[in-house]
N, C-alpha and C positions, 0 to 999 in steps of 0.2 A: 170641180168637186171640192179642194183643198178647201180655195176661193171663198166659196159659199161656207163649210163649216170655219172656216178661219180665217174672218175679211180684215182682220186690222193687221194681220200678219206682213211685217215687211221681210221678203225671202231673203233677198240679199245680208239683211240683217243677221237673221236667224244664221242662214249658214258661215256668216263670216264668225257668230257667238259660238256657234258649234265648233269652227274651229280652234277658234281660243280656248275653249275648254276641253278638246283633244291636245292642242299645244300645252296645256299648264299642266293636267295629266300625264303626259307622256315624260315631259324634260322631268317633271317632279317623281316619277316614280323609279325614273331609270337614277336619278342622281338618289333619292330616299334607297333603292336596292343596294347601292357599293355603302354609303354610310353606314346603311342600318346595319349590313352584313360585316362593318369593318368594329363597329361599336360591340355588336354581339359577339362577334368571335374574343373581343378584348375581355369581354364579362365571363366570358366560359374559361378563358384559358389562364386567367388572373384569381380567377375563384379558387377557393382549397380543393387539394391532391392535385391540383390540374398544371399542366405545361411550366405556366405563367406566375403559380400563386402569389398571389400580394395583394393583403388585405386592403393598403390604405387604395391603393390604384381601383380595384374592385369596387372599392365603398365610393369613392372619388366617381367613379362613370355612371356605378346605377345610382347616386344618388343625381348629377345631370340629366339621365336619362329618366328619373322617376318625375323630378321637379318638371321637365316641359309635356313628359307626357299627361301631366297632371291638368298642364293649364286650359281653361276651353282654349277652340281658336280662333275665336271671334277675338277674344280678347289678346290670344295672341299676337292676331293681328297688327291690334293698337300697340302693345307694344312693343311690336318692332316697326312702327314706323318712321323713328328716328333713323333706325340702322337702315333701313330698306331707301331711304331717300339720301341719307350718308354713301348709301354702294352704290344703287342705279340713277339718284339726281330726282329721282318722281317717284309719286306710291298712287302712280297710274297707270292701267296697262297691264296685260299679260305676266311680262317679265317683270314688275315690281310685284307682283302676288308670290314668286315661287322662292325666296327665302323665308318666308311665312307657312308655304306648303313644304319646303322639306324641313325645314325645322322642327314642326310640328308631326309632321308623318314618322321622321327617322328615328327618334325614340321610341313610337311602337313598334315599329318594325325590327329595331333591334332587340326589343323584350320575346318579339315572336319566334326570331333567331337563337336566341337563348334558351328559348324551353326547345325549340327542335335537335339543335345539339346537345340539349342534358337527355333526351330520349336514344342518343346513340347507345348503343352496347358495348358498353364500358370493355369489355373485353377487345373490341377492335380494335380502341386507341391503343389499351396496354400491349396486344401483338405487336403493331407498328413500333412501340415506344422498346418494349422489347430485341425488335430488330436494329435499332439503333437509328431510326428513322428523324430527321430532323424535322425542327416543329413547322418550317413551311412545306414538308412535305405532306406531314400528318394534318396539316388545314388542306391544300391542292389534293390528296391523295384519298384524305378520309373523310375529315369534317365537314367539308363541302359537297360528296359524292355518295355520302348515308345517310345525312340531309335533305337530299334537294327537291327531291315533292314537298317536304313540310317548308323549307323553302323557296318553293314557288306557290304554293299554297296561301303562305303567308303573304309575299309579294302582292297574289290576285287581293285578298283581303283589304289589303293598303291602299293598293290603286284604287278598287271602289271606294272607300272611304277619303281620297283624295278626290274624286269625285264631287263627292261631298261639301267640302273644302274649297273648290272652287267655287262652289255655288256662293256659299258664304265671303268666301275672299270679292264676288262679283258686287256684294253689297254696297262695297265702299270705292268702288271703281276700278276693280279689276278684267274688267271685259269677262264676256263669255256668258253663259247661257241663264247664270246666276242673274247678271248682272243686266240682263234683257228682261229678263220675267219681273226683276223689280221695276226699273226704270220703264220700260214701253209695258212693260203688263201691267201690275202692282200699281203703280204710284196714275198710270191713265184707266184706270178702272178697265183694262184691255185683258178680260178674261182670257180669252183665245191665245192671245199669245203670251201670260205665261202655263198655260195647258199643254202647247205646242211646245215651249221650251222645256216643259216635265216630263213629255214623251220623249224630247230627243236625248233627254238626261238619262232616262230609262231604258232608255237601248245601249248608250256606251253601258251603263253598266253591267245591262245583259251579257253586250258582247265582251268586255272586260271579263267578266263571269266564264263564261264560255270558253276563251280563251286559256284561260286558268285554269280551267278543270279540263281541260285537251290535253295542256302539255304535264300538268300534273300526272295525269295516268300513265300518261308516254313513260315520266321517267321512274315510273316508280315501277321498280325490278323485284317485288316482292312477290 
């Protein structure tokens, strides 16, 4: 059946692309989650009345964080492709695409971070702060446990959008599913397979999706 609606389809292929683009999503979102979350909490707690205030530190990261989140990342791509062949030796391959995907992903994810902790109830910091509570306790104890649907929320968001990112990053040879549907689909007039590889893009993010909105509900104790 496949066969017949999808004859230029090489399977081996296809699933070896699928898993390069579960590979570059998976390493890129779990390293994007400690960044973003380490960059956001630096924005919240350096900001004014907060823990940390200091305007130039504050002004200094969201404006890093504003500048890449800024840049497309197609273009980001290019350039880092000095530095990406400076770190891993090639800007080929799986693992040469994912300084391109966390770079690019970890400053939205840190903006996402930051509007979730301005949403806490300022009153439960100042209780804690009150208590004489110290500022990693009030991150382990508060910041991160009044937060954590918005995110993990935010998390799922990224991941799908790193998703994304793959596909793009596959243009210029980065393997994976991007990187099939142009070269054997796109460029060999092989309709079928990059059709096939837009379904199988379409499901990770389903289940990316799915998964997100599982453990989201779980922890949200409201």
């Amino acid at each position: 059946m496949l066969t017949s609606v999808f004859p230029n389809v090489d399977w081996d292929k296809m699933w070896q692309a699928t898993y390069e683009t579960l590979y570059m999503t998976t390493i890129a979102t779990v390293i994007t989650f400690i960044l973003g979350l380490v960059i956001g909490i630096l924005l919240f707690l350096s900001s004014p009345n907060q823990l940390w205030a200091n305007k130039l530190v504050n002004f200094l990261t969201g404006s890093i964080v504003n500048i890449f989140r800024s840049i497309p990342f197609i273009v980001l791509i290019i350039l880092l492709i000095p530095f990406t062949k400076f770190l891993l030796g090639t800007i080929r391959g799986a693992n040469a695409a994912l300084p391109a995907l966390i770079i690019g992903a970890a400053p939205f994810y840190a903006r996402m971070v930051l509007i979730s902790l301005r949403e806490i109830d300022k009153g439960v910091i100042e209780a804690a702060r009150s208590m004489g509570a110290k500022t990693s306790t009030i991150i382990w104890k508060v910041l991160i446990p009044e937060s954590l649907p918005a995110l993990i929320s935010g998390i799922t968001v990224t991941a799908v959008a790193l998703v994304g990112y793959t596909a793009m990053a596959g243009i210029i040879g980065a393997g994976g599913l991007g990187n099939l549907a142009f070269l054997d689909g796109f460029q060999r007039n092989r309709e079928d397979v990059t059709l096939m590889a837009t379904i199988l893009i379409l499901i990770v993010v389903f289940v990316i999706q799915w998964i997100g909105d599982f453990i989201t509900v779980k922890t949200d104790k409201r």
